[in-house]
N, CA, C and O of each residue as an XYZ file, in Angstrom:
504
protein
N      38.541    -18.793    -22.890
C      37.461    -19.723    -22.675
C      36.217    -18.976    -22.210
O      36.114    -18.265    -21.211
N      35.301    -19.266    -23.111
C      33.971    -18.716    -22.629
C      33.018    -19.116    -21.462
O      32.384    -20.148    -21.680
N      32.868    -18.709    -20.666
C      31.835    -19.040    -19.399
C      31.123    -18.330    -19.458
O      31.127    -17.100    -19.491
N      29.768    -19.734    -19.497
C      28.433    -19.147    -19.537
C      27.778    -19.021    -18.190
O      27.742    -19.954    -17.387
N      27.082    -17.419    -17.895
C      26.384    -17.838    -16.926
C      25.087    -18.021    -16.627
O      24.057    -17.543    -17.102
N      25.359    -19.000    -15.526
C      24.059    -19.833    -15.414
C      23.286    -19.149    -14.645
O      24.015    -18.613    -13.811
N      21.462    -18.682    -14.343
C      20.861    -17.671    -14.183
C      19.668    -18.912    -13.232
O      19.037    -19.788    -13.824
N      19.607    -18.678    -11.687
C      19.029    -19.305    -11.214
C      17.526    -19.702    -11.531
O      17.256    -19.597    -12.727
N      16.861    -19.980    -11.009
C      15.180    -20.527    -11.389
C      14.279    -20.193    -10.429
O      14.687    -20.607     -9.344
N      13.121    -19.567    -10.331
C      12.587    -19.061     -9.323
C      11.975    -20.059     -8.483
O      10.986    -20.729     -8.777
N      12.807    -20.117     -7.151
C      12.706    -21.322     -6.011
C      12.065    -20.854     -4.447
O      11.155    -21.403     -3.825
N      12.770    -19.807     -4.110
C      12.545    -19.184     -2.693
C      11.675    -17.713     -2.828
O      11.691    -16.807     -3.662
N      10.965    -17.938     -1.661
C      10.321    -16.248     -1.251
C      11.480    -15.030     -1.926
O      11.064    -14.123     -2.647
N      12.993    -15.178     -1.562
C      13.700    -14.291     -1.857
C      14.021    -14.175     -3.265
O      14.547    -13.138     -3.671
N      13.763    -15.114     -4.035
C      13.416    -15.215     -6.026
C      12.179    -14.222     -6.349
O      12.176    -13.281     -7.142
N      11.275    -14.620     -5.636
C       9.881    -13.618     -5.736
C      10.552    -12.206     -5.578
O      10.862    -11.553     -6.574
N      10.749    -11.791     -4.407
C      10.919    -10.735     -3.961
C      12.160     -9.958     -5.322
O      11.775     -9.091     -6.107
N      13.204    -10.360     -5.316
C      13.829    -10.114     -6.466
C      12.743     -9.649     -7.525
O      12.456     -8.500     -7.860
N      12.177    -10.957     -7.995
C      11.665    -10.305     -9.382
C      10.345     -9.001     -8.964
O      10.022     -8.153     -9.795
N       9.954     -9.044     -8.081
C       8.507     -7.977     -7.378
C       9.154     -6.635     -8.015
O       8.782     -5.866     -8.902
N      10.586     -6.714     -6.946
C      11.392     -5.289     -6.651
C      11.798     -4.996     -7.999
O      11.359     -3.980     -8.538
N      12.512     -5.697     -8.554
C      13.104     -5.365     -9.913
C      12.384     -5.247    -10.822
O      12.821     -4.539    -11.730
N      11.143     -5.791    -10.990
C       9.966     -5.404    -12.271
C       9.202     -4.287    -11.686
O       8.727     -3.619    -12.605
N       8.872     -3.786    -10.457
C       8.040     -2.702    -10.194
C       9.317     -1.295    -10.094
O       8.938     -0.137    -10.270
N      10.919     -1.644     -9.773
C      11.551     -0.435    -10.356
C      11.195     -0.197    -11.648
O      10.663      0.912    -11.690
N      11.240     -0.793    -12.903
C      10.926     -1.257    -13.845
C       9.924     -0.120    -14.636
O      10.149      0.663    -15.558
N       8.597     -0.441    -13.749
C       7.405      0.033    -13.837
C       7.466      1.284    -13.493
O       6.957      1.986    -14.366
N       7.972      2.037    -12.365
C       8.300      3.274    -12.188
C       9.398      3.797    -12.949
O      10.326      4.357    -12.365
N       9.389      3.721    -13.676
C      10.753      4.359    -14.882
C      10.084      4.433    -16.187
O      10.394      5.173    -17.120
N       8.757      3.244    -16.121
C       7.999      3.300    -17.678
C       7.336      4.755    -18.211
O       6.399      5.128    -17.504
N       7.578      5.398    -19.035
C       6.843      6.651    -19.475
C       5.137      6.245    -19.650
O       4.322      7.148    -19.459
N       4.763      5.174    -19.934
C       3.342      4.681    -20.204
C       3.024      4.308    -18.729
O       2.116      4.930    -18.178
N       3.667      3.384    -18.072
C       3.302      2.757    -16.862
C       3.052      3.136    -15.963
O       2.177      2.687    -15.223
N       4.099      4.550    -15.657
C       4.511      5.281    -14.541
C       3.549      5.955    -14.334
O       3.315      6.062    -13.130
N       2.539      6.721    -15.290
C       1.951      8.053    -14.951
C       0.076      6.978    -13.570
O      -0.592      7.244    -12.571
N       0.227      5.790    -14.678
C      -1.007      5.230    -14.085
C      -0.723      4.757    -12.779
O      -1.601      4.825    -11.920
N       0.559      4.217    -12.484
C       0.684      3.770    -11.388
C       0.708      4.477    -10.142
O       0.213      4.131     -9.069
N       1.416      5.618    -10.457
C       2.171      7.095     -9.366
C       0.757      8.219     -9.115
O       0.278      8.761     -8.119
N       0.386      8.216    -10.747
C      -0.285      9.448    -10.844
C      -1.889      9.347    -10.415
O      -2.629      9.927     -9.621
N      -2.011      8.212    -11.454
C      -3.522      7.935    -10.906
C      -4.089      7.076     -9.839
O      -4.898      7.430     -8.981
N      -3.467      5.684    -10.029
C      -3.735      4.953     -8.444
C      -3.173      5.091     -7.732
O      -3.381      4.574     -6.635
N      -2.138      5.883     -7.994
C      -1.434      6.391     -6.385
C      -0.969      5.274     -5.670
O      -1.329      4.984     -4.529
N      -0.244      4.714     -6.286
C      -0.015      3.025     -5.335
C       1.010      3.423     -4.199
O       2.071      4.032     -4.344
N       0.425      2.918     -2.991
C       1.314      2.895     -1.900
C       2.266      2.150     -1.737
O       2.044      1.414     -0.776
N       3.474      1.917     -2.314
C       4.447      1.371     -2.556
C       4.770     -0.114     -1.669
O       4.899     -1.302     -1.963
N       4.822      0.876     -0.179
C       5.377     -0.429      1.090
C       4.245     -0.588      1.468
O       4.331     -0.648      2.694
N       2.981     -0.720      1.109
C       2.161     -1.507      0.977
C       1.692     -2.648     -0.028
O       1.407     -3.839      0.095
N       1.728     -2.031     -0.744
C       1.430     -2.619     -2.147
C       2.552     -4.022     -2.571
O       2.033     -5.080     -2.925
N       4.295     -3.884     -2.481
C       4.851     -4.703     -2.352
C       4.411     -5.654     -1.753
O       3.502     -6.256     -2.325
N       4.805     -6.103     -0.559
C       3.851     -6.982     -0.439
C       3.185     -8.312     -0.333
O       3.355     -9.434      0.144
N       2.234     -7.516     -1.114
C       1.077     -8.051     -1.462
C       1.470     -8.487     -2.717
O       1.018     -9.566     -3.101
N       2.090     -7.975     -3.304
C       2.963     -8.688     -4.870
C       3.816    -10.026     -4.544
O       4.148    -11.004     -5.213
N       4.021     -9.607     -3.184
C       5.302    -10.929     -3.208
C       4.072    -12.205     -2.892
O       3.988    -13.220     -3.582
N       3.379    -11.966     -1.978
C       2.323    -13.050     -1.409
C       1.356    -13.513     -2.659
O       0.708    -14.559     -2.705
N       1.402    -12.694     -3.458
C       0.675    -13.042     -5.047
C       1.275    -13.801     -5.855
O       0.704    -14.517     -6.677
N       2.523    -13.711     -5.690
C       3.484    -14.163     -7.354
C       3.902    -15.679     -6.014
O       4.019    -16.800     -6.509
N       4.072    -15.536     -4.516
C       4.795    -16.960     -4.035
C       3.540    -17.946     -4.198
O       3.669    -19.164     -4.319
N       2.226    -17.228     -4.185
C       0.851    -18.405     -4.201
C       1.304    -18.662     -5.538
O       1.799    -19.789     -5.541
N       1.376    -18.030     -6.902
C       1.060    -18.128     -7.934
C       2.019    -19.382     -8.189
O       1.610    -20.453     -8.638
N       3.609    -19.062     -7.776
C       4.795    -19.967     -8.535
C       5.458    -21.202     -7.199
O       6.097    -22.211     -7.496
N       5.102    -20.786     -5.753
C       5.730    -21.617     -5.568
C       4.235    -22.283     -4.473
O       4.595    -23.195     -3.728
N       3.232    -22.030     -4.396
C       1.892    -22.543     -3.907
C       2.358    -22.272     -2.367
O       2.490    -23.262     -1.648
N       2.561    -21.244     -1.940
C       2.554    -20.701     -0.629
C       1.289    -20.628     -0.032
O       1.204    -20.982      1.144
N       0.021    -20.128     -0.780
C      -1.409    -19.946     -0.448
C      -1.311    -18.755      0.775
O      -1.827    -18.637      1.887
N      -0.534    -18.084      0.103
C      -0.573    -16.791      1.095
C      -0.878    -15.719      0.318
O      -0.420    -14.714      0.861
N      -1.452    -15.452     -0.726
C      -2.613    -14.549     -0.873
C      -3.509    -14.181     -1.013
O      -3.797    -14.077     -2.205
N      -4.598    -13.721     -0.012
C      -5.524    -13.482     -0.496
C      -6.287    -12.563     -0.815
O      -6.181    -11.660      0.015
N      -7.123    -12.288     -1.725
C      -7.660    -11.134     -2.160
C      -8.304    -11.595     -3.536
O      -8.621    -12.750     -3.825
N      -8.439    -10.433     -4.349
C      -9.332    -10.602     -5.318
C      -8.768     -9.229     -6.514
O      -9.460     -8.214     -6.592
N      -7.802     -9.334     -7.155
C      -7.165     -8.446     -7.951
C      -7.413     -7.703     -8.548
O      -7.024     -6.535     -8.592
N      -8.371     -8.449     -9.336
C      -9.315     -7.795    -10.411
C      -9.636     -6.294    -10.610
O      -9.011     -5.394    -11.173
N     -11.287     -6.339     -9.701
C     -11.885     -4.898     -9.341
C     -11.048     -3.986     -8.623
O     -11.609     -2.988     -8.170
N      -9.909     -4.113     -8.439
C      -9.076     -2.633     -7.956
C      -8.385     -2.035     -9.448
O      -8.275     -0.870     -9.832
N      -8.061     -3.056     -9.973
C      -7.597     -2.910    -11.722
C      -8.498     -2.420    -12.330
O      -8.057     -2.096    -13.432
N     -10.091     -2.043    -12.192
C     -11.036     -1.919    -13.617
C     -11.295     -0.285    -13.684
O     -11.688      0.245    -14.723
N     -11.091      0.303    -12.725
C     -11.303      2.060    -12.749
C      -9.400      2.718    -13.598
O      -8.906      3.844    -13.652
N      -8.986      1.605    -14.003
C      -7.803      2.274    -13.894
C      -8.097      2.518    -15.702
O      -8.767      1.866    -16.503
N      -7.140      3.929    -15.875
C      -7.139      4.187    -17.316
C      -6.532      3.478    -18.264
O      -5.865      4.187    -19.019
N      -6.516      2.185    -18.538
C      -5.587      1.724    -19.280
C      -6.156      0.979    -20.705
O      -7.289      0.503    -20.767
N      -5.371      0.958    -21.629
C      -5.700     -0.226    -22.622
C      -4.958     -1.029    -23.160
O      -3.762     -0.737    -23.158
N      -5.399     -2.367    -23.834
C      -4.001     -2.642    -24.437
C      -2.192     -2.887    -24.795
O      -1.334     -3.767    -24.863
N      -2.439     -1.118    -24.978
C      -1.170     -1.125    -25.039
C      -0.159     -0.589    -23.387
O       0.989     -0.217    -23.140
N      -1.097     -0.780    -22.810
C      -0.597     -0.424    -21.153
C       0.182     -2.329    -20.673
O       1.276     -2.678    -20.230
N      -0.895     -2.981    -21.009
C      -1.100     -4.674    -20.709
C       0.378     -4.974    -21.953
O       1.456     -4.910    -21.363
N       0.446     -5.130    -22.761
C       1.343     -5.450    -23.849
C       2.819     -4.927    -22.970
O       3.788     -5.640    -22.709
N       2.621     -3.389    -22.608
C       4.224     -2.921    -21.980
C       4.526     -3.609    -20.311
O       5.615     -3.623    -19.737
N       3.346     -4.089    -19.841
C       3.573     -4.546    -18.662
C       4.354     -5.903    -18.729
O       5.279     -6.347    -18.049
N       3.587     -6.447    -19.888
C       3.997     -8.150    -20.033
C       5.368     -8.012    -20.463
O       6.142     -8.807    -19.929
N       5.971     -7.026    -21.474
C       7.205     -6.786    -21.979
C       7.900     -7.047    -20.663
O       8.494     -8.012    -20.180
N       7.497     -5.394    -20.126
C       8.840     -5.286    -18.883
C       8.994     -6.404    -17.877
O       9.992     -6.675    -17.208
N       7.732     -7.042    -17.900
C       8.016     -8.513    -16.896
C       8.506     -9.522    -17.484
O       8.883    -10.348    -16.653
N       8.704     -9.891    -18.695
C       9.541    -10.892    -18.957
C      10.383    -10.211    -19.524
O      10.196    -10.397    -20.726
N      11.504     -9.282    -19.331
C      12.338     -8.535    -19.605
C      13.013     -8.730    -18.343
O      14.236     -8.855    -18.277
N      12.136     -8.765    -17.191
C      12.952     -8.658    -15.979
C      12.932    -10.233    -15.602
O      13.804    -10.603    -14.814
N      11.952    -11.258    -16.127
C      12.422    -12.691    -15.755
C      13.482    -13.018    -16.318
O      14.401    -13.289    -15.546
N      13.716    -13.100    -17.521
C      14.667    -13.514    -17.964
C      16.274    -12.820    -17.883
O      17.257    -13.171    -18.535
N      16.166    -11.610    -16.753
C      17.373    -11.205    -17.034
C      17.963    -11.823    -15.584
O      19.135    -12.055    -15.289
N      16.896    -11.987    -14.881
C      17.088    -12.251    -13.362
C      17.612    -14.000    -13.851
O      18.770    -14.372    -14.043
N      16.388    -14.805    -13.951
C      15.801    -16.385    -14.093
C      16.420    -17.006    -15.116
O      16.924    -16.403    -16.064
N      16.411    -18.226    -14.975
C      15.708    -19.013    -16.219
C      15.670    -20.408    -15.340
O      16.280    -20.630    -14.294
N      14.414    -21.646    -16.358
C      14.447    -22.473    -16.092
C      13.152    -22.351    -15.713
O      12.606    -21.248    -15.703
N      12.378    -23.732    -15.281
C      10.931    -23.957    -15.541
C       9.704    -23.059    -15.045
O       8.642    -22.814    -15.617
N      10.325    -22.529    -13.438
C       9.399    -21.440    -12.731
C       9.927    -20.462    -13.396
O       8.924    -20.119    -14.021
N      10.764    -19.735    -13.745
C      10.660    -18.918    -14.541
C       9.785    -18.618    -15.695
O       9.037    -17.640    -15.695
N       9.881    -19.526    -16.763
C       9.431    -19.712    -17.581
C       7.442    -19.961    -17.042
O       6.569    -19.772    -17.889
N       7.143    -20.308    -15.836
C       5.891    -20.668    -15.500
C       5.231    -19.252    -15.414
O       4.114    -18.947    -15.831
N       6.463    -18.169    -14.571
C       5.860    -17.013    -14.318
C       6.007    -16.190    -15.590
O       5.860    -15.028    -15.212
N       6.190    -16.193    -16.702
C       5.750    -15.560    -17.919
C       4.404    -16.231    -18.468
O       3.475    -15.450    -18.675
N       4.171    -17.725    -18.753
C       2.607    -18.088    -18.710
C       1.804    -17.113    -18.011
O       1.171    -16.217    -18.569
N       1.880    -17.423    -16.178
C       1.048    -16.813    -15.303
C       0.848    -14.968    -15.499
O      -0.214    -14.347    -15.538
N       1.974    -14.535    -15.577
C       1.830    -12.988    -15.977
C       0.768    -12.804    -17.463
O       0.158    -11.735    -17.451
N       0.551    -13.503    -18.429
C       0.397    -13.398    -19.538
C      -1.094    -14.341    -19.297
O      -1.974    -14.045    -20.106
N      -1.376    -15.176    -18.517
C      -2.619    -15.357    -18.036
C      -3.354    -14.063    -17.518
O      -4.384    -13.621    -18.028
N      -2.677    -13.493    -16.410
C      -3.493    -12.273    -15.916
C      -3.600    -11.396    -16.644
O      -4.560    -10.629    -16.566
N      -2.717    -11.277    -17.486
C      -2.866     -9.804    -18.228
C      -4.626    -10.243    -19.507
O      -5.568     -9.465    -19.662
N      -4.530    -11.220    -19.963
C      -5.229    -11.802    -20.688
C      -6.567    -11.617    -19.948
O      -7.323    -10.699    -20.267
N      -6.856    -12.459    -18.991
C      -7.663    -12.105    -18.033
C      -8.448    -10.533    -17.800
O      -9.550    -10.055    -18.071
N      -7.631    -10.227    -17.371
C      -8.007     -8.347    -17.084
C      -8.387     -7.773    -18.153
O      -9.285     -6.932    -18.105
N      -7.598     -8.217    -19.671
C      -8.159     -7.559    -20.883
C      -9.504     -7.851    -21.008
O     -10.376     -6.995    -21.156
N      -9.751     -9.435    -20.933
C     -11.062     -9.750    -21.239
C     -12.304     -8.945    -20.488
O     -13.206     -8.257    -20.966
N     -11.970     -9.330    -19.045
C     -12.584     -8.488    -18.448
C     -13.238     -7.354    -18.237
O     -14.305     -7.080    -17.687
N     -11.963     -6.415    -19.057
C     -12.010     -4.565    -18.989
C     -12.653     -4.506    -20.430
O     -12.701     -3.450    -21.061
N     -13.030     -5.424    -20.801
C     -14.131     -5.215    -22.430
C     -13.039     -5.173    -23.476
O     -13.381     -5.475    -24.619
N     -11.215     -4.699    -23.161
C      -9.965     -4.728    -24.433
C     -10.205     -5.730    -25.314
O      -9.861     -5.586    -26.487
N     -10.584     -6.435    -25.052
C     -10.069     -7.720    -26.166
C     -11.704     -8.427    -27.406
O     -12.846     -8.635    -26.997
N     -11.400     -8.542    -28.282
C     -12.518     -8.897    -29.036
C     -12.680    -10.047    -29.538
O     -13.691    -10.297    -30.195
């Protein structure tokens, strides 16, 4: 008998945090991702976390606990395109292996909003 398993829905701070940790291991393993993240912005890791979790709990579960302004720390960075395309991959690569079900599914919209966003922004998109 086959049992299917069922893959929770992103509900609690500790759903966020899951997907933060597991898509930014993710990101440090990417051959494209890695060099911009480590090499050039130098991201301070246990800082930077975070501030990811307080981003993605405003975004999916309306915590209103982040604030800031995302954008202009993103626009010096070397990226194009195909940097934004592998980010969106590995993040709904990691929702759906973690998630499923409506916040899940909300935080692939929202990821794919920002990425959209930032392209427009950084002049990528035509």
């Amino acid at each position: 008998m086959n049992q299917e398993i069922v893959l929770p829905d992103i509900t609690t701070e500790e759903n966020i945090k899951q997907l933060v940790d597991t898509f930014y291991a993710s990101v440090n393993q990417d051959p494209l991702l890695e060099p911009v993240f480590n090499g050039h912005a130098q991201v301070d890791w246990p800082h930077h976390l975070p501030i990811m979790y307080r981003f993605w709990s405003s975004l999916l579960l309306g915590s209103a606990s982040y604030k800031g302004q995302p954008f202009p720390k993103h626009l010096a960075l070397p990226v194009g395109q195909e940097h934004f395309e592998r980010w969106l991959q590995l993040f709904h690569q990691t929702v759906d292996r973690l998630f499923s079900g409506a916040k899940a599914e909300e935080a692939k919209v929202r990821a794919q909003n920002v990425a959209y966003m930032f392209q427009y922004k950084m002049g990528l998109l035509r």
